[in-house]
C-alpha angles and dihedrals in degrees: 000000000000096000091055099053095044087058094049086053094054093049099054089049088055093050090039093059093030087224138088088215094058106038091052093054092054094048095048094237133109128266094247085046091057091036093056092043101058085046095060088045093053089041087051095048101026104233141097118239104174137065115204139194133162091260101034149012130217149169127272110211094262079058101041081057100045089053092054094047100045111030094068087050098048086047084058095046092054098039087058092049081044093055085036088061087046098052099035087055098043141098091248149076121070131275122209118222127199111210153144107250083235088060088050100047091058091051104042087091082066111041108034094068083052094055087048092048089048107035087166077069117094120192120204108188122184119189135191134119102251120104112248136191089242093196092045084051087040103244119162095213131347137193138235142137115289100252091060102055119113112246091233092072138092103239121195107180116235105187141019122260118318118226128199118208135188117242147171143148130301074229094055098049085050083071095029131055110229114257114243096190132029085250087069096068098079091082097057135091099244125198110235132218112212104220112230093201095064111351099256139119131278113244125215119235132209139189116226126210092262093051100252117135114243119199119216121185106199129200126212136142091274141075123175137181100205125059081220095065087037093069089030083070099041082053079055100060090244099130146266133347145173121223149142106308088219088051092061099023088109095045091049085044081056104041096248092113141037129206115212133172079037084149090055085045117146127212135187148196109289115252115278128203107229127188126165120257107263096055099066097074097075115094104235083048099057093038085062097041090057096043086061108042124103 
């Protein structure tokens, strides 16, 4: 199919300039080259589309028609590659991120003064807490922390390491004594994440004095989908939940809150924004990549 427009090309230039010399000059090939080439167009197509002569070339009427024909559709053609490079190499379009809202939440500082500086930008952000194939969704990046992204992407860090506390009331610990180890927490009432990705619960993770993980899976009345609702119940005095520290800092700061297990505390890569390779060369992608790195 590209040989075939590339001959075509060739021809109309000849025609055009009504001279292998020329044409040949403006193409950046040599005259045997263009020569060679319009004979494989008419041989593909039997028929011949050139008069020549040793002063001039011109069109038969195959040719005449197949100039006619052709020459408006490869302007377009052009025209359209033409828009595609502009676009490709310009401040606009939209660009679609998969994300937590939590995520989004840390980097909005970031990225909202971007958006007001660029206003041809549009941002499309989906959150939720499931893991996507962002290219077979057709994301354009996505975030997530740094242990859960694929090897095959590319991964710029965004923020710094991301800790998960234990909290709860100072109402609930009226009814409950604190835990002082992670073993203590099966007598608590725990507020649950229901994992998207495959329906199950969240566990909650600790790290022990000599540095080992240690998985707990917790049990408690309630079960929520969303971080929000999570510390809307420990507010509550519902019971005890583990979330990001930076989420709740203000509410421990107040009293509202109280950390506990803070020697058991986990933390994590930061998130990291990931986007496969071929994506980073266009100019508003980049521009947001470099706003959020860190």
């Amino acid at each position: 199919m590209l040989d075939n427009l590339n001959e075509l090309k060739a021809f109309i230039t000849v025609a055009q300039c009504q001279s292998f010399t020329k044409a040949a000059a403006q193409l950046g090939v040599s005259q045997s080259a263009l020569s060679h080439t319009i004979k494989t167009l008419e041989t593909s197509l039997n028929i011949r589309l050139l008069h020549r002569t040793t002063r001039s070339v011109s069109t038969t009427d195959a040719g005449e028609q197949l100039l006619q024909s052709v020459e408006p559709l490869l302007t377009q053609i052009g025209s359209e590659m033409h828009r595609l490079t502009e676009f490709r190499n310009s401040l606009s379009g939209t660009i679609r991120i998969h994300a937590t809202d939590h995520s989004i939440r840390m980097i909005w500082d970031r990225l909202f003064p971007l958006l007001q500086q660029h206003p041809e930008i549009q941002l499309e952000v989906a959150t939720e807490y499931r893991f996507t194939d962002i290219v077979a969704e057709r994301y354009d990046m996505g975030i997530r922390l740094g242990s859960h992204v694929n090897k095959d992407m590319i991964a710029v860090r965004i923020c710094e390491d991301l800790e998960l506390a234990v909290v709860a009331s100072p109402a609930y610990f009226q009814k409950y004594p604190k835990p002082q180890h992670i073993d203590d927490l099966a007598e608590h009432n725990c507020l649950n994440m229901r994992l998207p990705t495959k329906g199950g619960l969240m566990a909650w993770e600790f790290r022990m004095s000599d540095q080992h993980v240690v998985e707990k899976h917790v049990e408690g009345q309630f079960t929520f989908n969303q971080t929000p609702h999570i510390i809307k119940a420990a507010k509550e005095h519902l019971g005890l939940a583990w979330v990001p520290k930076d989420l709740v800092k203000e509410d421990i700061k107040s009293g509202e809150l109280i950390c506990v297990l803070e020697e058991y505390q986990m933390s994590y890569p930061g998130y990291h924004l990931y986007y496969p390779n071929r994506r980073d060369s266009s100019p508003i992608f980049r521009l947001i990549v470099d706003a959020l790195k860190i």
